[in-house]
C-alpha positions as a printed NumPy array, in Angstrom:
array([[  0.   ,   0.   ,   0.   ],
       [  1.704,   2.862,  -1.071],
       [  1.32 ,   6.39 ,   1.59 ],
       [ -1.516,   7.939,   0.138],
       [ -3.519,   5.006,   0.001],
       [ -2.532,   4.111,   3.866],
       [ -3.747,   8.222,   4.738],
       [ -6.817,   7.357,   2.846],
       [ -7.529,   4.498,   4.492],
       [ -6.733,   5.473,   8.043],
       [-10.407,   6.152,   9.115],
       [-12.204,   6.306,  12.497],
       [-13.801,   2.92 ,  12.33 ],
       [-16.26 ,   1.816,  14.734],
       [-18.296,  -0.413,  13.038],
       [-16.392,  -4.361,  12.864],
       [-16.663,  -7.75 ,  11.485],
       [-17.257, -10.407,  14.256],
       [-13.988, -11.697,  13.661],
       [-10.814, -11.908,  15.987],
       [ -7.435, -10.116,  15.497],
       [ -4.764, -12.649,  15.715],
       [ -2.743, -11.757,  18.654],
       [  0.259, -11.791,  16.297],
       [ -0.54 ,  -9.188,  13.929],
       [ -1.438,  -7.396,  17.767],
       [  1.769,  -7.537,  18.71 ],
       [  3.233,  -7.173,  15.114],
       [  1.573,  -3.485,  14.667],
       [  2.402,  -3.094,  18.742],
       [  6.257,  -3.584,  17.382],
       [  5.818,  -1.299,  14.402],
       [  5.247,   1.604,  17.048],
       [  8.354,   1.206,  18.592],
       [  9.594,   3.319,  15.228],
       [  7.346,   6.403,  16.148],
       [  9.425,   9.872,  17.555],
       [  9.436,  10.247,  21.036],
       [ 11.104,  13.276,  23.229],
       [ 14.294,  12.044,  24.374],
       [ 13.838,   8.828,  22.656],
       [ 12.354,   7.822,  26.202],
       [  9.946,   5.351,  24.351],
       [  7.896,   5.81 ,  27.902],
       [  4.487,   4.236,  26.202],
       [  3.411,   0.632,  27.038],
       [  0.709,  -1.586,  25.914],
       [ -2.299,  -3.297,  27.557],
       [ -4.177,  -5.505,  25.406],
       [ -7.968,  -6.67 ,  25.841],
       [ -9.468,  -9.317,  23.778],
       [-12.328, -10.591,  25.912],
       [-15.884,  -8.782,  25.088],
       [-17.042,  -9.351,  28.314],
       [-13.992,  -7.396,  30.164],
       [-13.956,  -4.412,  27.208],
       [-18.101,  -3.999,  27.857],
       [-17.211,  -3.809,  31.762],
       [-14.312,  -1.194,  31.165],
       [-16.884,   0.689,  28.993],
       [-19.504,   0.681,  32.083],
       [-16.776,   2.207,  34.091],
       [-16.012,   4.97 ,  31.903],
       [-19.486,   5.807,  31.015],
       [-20.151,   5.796,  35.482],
       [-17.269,   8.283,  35.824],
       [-18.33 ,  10.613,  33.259],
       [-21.768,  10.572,  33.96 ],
       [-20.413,  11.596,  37.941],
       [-18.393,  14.129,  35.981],
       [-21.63 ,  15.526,  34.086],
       [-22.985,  15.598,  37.718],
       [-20.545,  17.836,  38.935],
       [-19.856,  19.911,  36.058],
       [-23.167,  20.303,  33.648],
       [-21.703,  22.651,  31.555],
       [-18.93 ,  20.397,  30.342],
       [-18.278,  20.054,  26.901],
       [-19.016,  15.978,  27.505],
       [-22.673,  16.978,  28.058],
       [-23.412,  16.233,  24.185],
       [-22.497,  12.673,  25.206],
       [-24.729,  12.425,  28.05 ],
       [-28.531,  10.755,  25.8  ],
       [-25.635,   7.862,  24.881],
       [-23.894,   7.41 ,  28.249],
       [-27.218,   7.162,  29.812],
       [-28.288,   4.191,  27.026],
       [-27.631,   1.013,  28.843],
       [-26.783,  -0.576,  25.501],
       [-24.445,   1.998,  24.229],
       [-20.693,   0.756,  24.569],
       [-18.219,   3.159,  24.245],
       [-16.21 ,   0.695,  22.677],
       [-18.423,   0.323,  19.798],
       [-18.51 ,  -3.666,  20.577],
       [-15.092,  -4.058,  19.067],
       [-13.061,  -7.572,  19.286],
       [-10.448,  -5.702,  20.631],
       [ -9.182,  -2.895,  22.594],
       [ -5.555,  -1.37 ,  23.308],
       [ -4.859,   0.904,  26.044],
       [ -1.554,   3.497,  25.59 ],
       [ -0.279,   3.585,  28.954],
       [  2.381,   5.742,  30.609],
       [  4.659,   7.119,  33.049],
       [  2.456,   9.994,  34.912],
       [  5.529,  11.798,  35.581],
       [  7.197,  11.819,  31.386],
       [  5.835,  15.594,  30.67 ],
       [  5.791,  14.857,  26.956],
       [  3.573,  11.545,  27.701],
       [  0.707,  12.726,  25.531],
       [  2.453,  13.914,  22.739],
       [  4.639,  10.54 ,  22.908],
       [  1.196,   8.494,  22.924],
       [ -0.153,  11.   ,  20.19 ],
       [  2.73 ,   9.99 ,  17.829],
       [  2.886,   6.268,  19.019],
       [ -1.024,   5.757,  18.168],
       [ -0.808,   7.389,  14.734],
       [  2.086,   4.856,  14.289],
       [ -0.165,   2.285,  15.804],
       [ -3.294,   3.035,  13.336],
       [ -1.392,   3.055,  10.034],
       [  0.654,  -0.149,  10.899],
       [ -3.322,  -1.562,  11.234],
       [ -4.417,   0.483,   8.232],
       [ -1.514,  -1.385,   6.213],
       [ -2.658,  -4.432,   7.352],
       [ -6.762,  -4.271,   6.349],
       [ -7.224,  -3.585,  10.711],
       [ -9.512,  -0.324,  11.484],
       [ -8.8  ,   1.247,  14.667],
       [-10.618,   4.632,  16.697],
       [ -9.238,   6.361,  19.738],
       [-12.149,   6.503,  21.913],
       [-11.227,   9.115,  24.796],
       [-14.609,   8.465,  26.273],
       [-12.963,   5.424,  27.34 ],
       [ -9.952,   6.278,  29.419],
       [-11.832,   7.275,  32.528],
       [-11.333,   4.312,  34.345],
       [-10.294,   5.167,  37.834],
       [-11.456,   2.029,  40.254],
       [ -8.051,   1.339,  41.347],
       [ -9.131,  -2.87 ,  41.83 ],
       [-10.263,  -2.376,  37.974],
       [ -6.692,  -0.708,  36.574],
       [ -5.097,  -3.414,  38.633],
       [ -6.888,  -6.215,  37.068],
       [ -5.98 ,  -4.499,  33.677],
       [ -2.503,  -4.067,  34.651],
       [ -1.701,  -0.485,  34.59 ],
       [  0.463,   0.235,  37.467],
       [  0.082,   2.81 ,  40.067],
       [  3.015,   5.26 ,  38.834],
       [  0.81 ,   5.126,  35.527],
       [ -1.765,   6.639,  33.471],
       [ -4.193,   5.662,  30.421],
       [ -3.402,   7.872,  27.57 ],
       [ -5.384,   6.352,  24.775],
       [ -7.672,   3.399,  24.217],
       [ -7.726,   2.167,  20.688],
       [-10.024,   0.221,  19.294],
       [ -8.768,  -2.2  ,  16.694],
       [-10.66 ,  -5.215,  14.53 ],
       [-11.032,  -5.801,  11.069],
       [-13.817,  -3.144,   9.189],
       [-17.211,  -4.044,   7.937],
       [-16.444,  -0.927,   5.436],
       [-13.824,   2.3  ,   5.143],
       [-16.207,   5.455,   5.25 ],
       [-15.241,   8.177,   2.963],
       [-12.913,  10.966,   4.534],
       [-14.471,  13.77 ,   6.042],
       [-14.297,  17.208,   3.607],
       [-11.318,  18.624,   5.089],
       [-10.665,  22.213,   4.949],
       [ -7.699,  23.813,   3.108],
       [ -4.004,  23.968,   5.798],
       [ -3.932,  27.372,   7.042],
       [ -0.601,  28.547,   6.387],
       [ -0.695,  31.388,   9.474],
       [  2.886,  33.247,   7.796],
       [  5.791,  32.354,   5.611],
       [  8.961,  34.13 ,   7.008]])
């Protein structure tokens, strides 16, 4: 697939076949991160991967509980368009997906989001190249029951950065109409 193609075909998918990613090609587009930028070359992002439906639809509960508490607190917050869905019962943030990766990190590496940032683009054209759809769903990185992150593995000194959903696409969607780059000055 040549670069174009791969850009085109990098799309926010959250519609998938109900078919499982071999682990493999998991840890085969995991790998292919390892050759994104990051500051320092401190490389500080790890990997938590969830197969099971069961455990991705509870982590989806928990993140839809904490935002909703959120809402509570703060009704003004921008996440207040997502309130009609994380009040449906049968809406999962995950979108149902076979699979889900979590971007972990060190809570103390200042550049951890733009290392993640870099490392998931990495991490959704390696699964572009390889026919795999993927959609960073930050709805879903509010888990914060400390027995939960333990059961997923994310240690204390750490923090979720970005949960990715990955699985193979019933169809690409068309890119949204993208405006023109604004070029603010040429010096």
């Amino acid at each position: 697939m040549d670069f174009k193609t791969l850009l085109i075909n990098r799309r926010a998918i959250r519609d998938f076949q109900n078919k499982e990613v071999p682990l493999s090609v998991i840890k085969e587009i995991i790998q292919d991160t390892c050759l994104a930028p990051t500051a320092s070359n401190r490389q500080p992002c790890k990997f938590i991967i969830i197969r099971n439906r069961d455990d991705i639809k509870k982590l989806s509960d928990e993140s839809k509980k904490n935002l909703l508490s959120d809402l509570e607190r703060n009704p003004g917050s921008p996440l207040k368009q997502y309130e009609p869905r994380l009040r449906d019962e049968q809406f999962n943030v995950f979108y149902n997906a076979p699979c889900l990766v979590y971007v972990i990190g060190p809570k103390e590496v200042q550049s951890l989001d733009v290392d993640c940032g870099l490392t998931v683009a990495y991490f959704m054209f390696s699964a572009a190249s390889k026919g795999l759809g993927t959609c960073w769903i930050g709805l879903g990185a509010h888990i914060r029951d400390r027995k939960t992150l333990d059961k997923m593995g994310v240690p204390v000194d750490c923090q979720i950065v970005a949960p990715v959903l990955i699985g193979y696409p019933t169809s690409i969607p068309p890119a949204s109409e993208r405006h023109a780059p604004e070029i603010v000055k040429i010096i």
